[in-house]
FILOKOL-229011 format. One record per residue (C-alpha): x, y, z; residue number from 1; residue in one letter. Coordinates in pm, 1 decimal. Example, Ala and Ser with C-alpha at 12.3 -4.5 7.8 and 13.67 -1.06 7.14 Angstrom:
+----------+----------+----------+------+------+
:        x :        y :        z : resi : resn :
+----------+----------+----------+------+------+
:   1230.0 :   -450.0 :    780.0 :    1 :    A :
:   1367.0 :   -106.0 :    714.0 :    2 :    S :
+----------+----------+----------+------+------+
This chain:
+----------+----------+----------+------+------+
:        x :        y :        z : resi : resn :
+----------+----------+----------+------+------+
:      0.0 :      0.0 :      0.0 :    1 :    X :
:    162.7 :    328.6 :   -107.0 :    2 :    X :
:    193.6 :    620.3 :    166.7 :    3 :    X :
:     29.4 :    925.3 :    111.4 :    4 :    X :
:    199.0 :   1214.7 :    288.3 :    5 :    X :
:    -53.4 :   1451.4 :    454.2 :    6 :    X :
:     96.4 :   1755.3 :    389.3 :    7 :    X :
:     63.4 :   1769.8 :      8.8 :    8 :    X :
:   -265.2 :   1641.9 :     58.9 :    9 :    X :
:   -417.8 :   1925.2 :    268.1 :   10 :    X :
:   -202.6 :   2178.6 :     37.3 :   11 :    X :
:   -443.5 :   1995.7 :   -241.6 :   12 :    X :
:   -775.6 :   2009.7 :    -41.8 :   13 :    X :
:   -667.8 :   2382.7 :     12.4 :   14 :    X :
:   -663.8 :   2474.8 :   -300.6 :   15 :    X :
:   -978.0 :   2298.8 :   -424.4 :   16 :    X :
:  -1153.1 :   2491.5 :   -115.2 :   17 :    X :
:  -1027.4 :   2783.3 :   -256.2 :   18 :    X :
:  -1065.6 :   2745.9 :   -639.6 :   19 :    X :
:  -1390.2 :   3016.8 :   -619.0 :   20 :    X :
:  -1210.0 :   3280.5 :   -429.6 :   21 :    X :
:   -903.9 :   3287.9 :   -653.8 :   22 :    X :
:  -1175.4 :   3264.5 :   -951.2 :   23 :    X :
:  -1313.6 :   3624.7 :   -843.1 :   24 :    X :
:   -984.3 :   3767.4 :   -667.7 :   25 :    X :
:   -876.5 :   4010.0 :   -932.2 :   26 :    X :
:  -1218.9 :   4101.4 :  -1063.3 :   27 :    X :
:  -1366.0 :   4451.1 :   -998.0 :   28 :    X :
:  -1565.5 :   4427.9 :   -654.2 :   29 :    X :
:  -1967.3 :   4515.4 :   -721.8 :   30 :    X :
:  -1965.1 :   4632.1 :   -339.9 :   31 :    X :
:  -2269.3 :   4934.7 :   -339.3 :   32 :    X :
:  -2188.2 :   5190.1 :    -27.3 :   33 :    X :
:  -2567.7 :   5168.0 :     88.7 :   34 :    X :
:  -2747.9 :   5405.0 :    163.4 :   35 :    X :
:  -2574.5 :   5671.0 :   -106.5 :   36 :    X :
:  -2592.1 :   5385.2 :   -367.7 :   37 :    X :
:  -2875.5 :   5209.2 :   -400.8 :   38 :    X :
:  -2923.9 :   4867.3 :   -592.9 :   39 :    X :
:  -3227.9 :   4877.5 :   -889.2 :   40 :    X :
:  -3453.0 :   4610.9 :   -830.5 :   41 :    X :
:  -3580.3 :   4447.7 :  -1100.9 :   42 :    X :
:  -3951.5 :   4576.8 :  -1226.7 :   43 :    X :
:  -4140.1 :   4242.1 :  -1110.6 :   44 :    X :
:  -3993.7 :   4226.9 :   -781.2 :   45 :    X :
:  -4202.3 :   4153.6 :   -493.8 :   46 :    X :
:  -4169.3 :   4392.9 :   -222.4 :   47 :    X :
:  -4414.1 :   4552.2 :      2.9 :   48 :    X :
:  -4783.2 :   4563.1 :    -59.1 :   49 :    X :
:  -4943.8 :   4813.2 :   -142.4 :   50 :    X :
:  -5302.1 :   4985.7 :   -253.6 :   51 :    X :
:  -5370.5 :   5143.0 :   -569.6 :   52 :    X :
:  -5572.7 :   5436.4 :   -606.9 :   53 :    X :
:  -5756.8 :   5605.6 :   -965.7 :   54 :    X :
:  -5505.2 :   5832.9 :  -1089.6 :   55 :    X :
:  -5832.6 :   6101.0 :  -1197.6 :   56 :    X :
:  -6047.9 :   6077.0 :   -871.5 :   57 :    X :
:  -5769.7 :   5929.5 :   -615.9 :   58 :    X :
:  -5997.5 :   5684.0 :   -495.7 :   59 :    X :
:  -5891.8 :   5398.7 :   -347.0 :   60 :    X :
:  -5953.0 :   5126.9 :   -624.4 :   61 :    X :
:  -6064.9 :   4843.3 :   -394.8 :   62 :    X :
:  -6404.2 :   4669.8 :   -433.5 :   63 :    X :
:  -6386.1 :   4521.9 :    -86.9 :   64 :    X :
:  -6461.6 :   4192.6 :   -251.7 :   65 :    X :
:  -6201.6 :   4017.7 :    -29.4 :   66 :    X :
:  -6109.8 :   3834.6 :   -258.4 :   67 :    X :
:  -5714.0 :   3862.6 :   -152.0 :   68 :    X :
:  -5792.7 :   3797.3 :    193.1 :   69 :    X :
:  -5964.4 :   3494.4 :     93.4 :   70 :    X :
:  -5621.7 :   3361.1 :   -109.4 :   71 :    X :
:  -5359.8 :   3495.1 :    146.0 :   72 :    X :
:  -5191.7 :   3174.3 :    295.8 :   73 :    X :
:  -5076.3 :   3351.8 :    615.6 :   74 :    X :
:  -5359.8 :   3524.6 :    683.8 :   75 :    X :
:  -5187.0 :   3864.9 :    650.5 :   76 :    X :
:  -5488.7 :   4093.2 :    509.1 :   77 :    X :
:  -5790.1 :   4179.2 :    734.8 :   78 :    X :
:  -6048.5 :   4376.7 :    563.7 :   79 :    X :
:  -6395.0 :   4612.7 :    664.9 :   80 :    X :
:  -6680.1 :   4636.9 :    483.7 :   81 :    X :
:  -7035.9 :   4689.9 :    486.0 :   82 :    X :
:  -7307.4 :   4726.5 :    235.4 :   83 :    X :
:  -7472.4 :   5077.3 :    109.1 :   84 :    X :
:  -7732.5 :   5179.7 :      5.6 :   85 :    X :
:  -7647.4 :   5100.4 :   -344.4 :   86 :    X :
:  -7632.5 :   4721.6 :   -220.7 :   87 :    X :
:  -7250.5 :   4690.1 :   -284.3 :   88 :    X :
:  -6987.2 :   4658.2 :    -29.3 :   89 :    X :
:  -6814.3 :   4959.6 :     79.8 :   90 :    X :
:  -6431.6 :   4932.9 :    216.2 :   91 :    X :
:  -6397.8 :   5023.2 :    525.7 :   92 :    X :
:  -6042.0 :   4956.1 :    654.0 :   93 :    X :
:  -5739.2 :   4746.8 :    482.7 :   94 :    X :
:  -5464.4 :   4642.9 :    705.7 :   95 :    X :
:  -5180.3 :   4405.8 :    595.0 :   96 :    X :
:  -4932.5 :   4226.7 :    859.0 :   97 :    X :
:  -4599.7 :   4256.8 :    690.8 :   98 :    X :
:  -4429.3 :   4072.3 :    972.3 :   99 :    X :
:  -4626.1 :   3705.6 :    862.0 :  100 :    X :
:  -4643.7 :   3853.1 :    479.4 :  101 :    X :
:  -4451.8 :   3590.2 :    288.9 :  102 :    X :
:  -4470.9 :   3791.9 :    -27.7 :  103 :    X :
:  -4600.2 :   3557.6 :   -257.5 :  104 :    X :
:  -4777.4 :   3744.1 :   -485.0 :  105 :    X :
:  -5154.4 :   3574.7 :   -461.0 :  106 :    X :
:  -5319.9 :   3844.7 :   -349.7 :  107 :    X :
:  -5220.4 :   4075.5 :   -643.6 :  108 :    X :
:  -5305.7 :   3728.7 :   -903.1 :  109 :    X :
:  -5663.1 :   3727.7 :   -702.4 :  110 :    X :
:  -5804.8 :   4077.5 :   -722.9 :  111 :    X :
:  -5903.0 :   4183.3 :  -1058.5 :  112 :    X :
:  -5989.1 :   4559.7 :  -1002.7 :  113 :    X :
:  -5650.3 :   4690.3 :  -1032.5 :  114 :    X :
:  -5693.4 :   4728.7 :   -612.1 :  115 :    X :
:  -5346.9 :   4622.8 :   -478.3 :  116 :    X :
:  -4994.4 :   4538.9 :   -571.8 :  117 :    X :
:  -4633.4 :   4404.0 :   -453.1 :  118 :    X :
:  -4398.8 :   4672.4 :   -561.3 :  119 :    X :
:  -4002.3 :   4655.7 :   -525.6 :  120 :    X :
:  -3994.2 :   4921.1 :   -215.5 :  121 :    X :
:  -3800.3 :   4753.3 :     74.9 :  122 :    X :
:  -3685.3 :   5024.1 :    258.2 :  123 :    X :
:  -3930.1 :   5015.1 :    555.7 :  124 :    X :
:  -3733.7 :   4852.2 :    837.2 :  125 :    X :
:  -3884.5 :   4998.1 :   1200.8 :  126 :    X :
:  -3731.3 :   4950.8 :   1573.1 :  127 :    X :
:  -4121.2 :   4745.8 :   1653.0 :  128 :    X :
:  -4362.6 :   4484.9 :   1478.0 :  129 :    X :
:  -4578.6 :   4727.3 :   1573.1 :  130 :    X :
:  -4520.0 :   4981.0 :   1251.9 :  131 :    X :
:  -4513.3 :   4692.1 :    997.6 :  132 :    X :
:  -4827.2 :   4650.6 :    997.5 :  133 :    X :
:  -4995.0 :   4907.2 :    777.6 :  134 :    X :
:  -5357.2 :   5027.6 :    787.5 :  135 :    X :
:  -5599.3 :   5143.3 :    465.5 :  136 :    X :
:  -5394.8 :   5506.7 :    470.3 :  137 :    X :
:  -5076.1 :   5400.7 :    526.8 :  138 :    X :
:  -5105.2 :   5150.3 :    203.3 :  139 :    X :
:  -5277.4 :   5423.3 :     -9.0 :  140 :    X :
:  -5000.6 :   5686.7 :     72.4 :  141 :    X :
:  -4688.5 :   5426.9 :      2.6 :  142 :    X :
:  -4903.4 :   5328.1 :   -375.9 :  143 :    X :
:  -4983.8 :   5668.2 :   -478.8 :  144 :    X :
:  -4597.8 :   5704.2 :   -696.1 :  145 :    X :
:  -4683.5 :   5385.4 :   -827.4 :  146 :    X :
:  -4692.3 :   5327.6 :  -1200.0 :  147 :    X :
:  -4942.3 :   5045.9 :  -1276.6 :  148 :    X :
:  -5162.9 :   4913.7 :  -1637.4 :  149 :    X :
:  -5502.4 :   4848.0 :  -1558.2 :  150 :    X :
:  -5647.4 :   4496.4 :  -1635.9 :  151 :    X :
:  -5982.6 :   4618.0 :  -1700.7 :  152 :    X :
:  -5986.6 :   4988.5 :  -1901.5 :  153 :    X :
:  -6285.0 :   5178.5 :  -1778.8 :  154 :    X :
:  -6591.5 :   5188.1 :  -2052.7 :  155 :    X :
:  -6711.7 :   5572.5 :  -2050.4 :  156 :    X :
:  -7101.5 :   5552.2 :  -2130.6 :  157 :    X :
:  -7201.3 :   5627.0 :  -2469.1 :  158 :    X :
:  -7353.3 :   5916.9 :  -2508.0 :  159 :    X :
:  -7750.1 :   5887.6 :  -2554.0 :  160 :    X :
:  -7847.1 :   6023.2 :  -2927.6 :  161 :    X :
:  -8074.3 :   6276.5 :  -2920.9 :  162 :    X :
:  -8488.3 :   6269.1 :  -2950.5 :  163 :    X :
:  -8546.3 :   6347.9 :  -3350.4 :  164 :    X :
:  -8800.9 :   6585.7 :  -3395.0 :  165 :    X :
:  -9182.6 :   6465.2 :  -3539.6 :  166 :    X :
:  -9182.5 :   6530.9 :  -3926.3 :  167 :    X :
:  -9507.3 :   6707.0 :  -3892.3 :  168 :    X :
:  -9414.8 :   6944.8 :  -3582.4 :  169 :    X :
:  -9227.0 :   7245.5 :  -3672.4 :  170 :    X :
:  -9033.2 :   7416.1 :  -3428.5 :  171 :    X :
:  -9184.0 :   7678.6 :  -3240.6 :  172 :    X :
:  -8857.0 :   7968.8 :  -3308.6 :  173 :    X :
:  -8972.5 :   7908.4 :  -3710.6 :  174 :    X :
:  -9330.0 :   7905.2 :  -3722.6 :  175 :    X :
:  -9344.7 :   8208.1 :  -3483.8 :  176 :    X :
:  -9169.1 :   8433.2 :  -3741.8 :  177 :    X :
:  -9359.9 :   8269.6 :  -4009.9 :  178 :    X :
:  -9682.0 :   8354.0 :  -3910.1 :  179 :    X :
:  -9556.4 :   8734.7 :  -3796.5 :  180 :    X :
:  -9434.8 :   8757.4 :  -4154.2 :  181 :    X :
:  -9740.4 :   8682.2 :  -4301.7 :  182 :    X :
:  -9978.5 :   9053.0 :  -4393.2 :  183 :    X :
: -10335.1 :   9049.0 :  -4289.0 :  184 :    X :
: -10573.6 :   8975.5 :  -4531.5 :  185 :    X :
: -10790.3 :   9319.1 :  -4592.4 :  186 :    X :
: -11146.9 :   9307.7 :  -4490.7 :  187 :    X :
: -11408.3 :   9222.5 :  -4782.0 :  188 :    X :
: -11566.3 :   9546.1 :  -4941.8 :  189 :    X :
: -11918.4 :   9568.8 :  -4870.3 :  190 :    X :
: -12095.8 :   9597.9 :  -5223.8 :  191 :    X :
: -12468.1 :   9756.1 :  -5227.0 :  192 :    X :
: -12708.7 :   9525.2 :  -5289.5 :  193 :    X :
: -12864.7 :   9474.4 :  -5644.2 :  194 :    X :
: -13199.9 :   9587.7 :  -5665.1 :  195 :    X :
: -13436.0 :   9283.5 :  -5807.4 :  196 :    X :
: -13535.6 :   9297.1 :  -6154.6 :  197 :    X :
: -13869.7 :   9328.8 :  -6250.8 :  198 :    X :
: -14080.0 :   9108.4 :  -6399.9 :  199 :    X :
: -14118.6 :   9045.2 :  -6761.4 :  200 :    X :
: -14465.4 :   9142.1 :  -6806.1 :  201 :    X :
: -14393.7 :   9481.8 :  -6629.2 :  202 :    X :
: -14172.1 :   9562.7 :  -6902.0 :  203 :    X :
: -14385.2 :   9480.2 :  -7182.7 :  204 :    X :
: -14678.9 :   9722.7 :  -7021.0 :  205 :    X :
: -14431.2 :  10017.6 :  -6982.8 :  206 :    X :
: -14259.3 :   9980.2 :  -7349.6 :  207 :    X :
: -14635.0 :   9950.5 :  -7498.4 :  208 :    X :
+----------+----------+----------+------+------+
């Protein structure tokens, strides 16, 4: 059996170990001196959550169909609502526990009114769990610089086409002047009345 010598053999084992660090040792370092350099994230990345609001109106965009809160796995959304008088449900707080949030994404997949998204912001480290959880103004303030295509477009109703006029009515603005126009018909002459003629016979008599 031949001897192996140790030494040369952990001089060996060294160098494997340390075939990655000489790989990058005289490449540039990508070090970024946080916070006066800041990494881009990428545009799908999944950061905080956040609610959308209508960029004309700046109403909050959510339905309150709870629809997210139904998909969240960790339970993280809690919604209020309650019906109006319109019968639909009206929103009445939106909070969302980012300390159990596991940023998955399902609750933007679920809701289909444009009402909430992940967006790359991850700068919102606080001293207590406390301030990571965010109520309905706290999302709608942090979504408000946020960039986003709706999935539905609105429809603008279109325009009802006007009543068209009877053919036989004429408007009242043209038959006014029409009938001002017009000059009045002079009054019939009277003509004196033709005396009767007299008889036949009579005439004969006189003549004879």
């Amino acid at each position: 059996m031949a001897y192996e010598n140790p030494f040369w053999k952990g001089i060996y084992n060294l160098l494997v170990g340390l075939r990655v660090t000489l790989r990058h040792l005289f490449t540039p370092a990508i070090t970024l001196q946080y916070p006066t350099e800041r990494w881009e994230m990428p545009e799908r990345s999944r950061g905080m959550v956040v609610l959308l609001s209508d960029k004309e109106t700046g109403d909050l965009n959510c339905t309150a169909c709870i629809l997210c809160q139904k998909g969240c796995p960790t339970g993280a959304i809690q919604i209020e609502r309650h019906k109006g008088e319109d019968k639909r449900w009206k929103l009445d707080g939106f909070v969302v526990d980012h300390t159990i949030c596991c940023y998955c994404g399902i609750c933007q997949e679920a809701c289909n009114f444009d009402a909430l998204m992940l967006v790359p912001k991850y700068e919102y480290s606080t001293y207590t769990k406390e301030e990571l959880i965010f109520n309905t103004a706290k999302l709608q303030e942090m979504g408000l610089d946020v960039e986003y295509t709706p999935k539905r477009p609105k429809k603008k109703p279109a325009p009802k086409p006007a009543a068209k006029p009877a053919a036989d009515a004429k408007p009242k603005d043209e038959a006014a002047p029409a009938e001002a126009a017009k000059p009045a018909e002079p009054a019939a002459e009277s003509k004196p009345a033709d005396k009767p003629e007299a008889p036949a016979e009579e005439k004969k008599e006189g003549e004879a």
